[in-house]
Structure formats: structure tokens, C-alpha cells
C-alpha positions in Angstrom: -53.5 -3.6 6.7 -53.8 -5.0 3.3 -54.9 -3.9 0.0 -58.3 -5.4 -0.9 -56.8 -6.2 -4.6 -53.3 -7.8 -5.0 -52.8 -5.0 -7.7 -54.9 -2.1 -8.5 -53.9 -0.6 -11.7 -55.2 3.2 -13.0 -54.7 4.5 -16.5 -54.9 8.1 -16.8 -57.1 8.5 -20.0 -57.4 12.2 -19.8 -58.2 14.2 -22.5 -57.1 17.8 -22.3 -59.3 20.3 -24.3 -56.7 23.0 -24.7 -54.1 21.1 -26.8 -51.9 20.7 -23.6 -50.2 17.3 -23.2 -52.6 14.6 -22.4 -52.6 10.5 -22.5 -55.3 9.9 -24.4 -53.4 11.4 -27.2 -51.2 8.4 -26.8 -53.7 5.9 -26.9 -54.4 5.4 -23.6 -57.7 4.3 -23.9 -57.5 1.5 -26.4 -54.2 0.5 -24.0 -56.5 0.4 -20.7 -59.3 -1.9 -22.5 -56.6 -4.0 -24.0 -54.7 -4.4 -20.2 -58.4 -5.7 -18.9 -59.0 -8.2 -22.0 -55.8 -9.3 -21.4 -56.0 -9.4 -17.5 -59.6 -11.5 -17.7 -58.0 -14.3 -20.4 -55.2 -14.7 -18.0 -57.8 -15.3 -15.3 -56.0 -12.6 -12.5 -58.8 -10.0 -13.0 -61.5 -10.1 -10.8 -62.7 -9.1 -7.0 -60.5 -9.4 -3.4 -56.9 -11.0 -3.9 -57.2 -10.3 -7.5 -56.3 -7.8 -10.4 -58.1 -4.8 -11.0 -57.5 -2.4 -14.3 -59.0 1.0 -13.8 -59.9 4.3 -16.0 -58.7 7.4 -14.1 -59.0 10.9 -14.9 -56.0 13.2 -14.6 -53.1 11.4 -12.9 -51.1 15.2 -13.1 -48.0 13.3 -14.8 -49.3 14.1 -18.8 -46.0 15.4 -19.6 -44.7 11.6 -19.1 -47.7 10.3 -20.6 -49.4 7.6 -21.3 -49.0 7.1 -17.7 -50.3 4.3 -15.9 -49.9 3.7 -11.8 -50.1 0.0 -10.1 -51.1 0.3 -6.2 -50.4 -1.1 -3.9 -47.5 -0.5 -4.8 -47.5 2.7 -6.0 -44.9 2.0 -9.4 -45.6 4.3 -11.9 -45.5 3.6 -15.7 -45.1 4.9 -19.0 -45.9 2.4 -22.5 -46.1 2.9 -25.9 -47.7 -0.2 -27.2 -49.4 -4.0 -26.2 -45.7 -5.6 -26.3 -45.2 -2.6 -23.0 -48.3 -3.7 -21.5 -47.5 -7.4 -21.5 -44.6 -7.0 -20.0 -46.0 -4.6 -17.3 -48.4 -7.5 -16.9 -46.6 -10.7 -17.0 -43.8 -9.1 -15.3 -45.4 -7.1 -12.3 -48.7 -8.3 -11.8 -48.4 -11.9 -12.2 -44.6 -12.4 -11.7 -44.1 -9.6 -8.7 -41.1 -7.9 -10.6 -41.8 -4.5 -11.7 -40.5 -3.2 -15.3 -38.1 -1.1 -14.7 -37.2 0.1 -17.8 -40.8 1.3 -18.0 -40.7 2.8 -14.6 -41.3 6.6 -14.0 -39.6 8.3 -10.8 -42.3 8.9 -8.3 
């Protein structure tokens, strides 16, 4: 069976109200909206066979955070800035070679 998107990829934007560690304190948000932008200008977003950048709630990994998880696959991520998610997507989504020096254990 295969994965209806070549890469699915979820951004934990969660926003915790008791001051606990959460990823939208590391600007997860503006990160996630700048990943699809950049995803549609490269011309890999889009339906089956394609890219797909998602908002998630609680991915249960804030204490890594900003997380971010690419499936199939299942890599998991952390980034500070656009040069991180660049690499994350020139690398692994349109070169197939995951970051690993942004790479979380699973």
C-alpha cells in the first residue's frame, strides 16, 4: 500500500495555556505557512503524488519543539528558522535525503 501523498508533513502549532513548553512559542506558525508558500512556488504541493504541509495540534514532543513530522516516512524534525526549513525541503521532500542534523529520535 502506498501513501496517497509522496510526503505528508504536520507542524505541531500547539499552544499550551499553562506556560508549559509549546511550539507555537517557537514560531511554529509563521514556519508552517512559510513551508506551504514555499512548497506551492516550487510547484511539489498539491493533491495525490504530491506534497502536502499540514497544521497539527499536539504532536506530545513540545519539549523538543518546534517539532515538525514528515510521513510517510515518519522523520521527525526540529528548526529554528526558514534557512532549517529549506533544507528540510530541498533536502527531504524534493531530493529524498532526510536532514539529519535536524532529525529528532523517534
Amino acid at each position: 500500500m502506498s501513501s496517497y501523498y509522496e510526503h505528508h508533513v504536520f507542524f505541531c502549532l500547539n499552544q499550551r495555556e499553562d506556560g508549559g513548553a509549546c511550539c507555537a512559542d517557537h514560531n511554529a506558525k509563521a514556519m508552517q505557512e512559510y513551508a506551504k508558500k514555499r512548497c506551492k512556488a516550487l510547484g511539489i504541493s498539491g493533491g495525490e503524488g504530491r506534497v502536502r504541509i499540514n497544521k497539527a495540534g499536539c504532536l506530545n514532543r513540545c519539549e523538543l519543539g518546534p517539532v515538525l513530522v514528515v510521513y510517510p516516512e515518519a522523520v521527525w524534525y526540529t528548526f529554528v528558522d526558514e534557512r532549517d526549513i529549506d533544507e528540510i525541503i530541498d533536502s527531504h521532500l524534493v531530493g529524498g535525503k532526510p536532514v539529519e542534523r535536524l532529525m529528532l529520535d523517534r
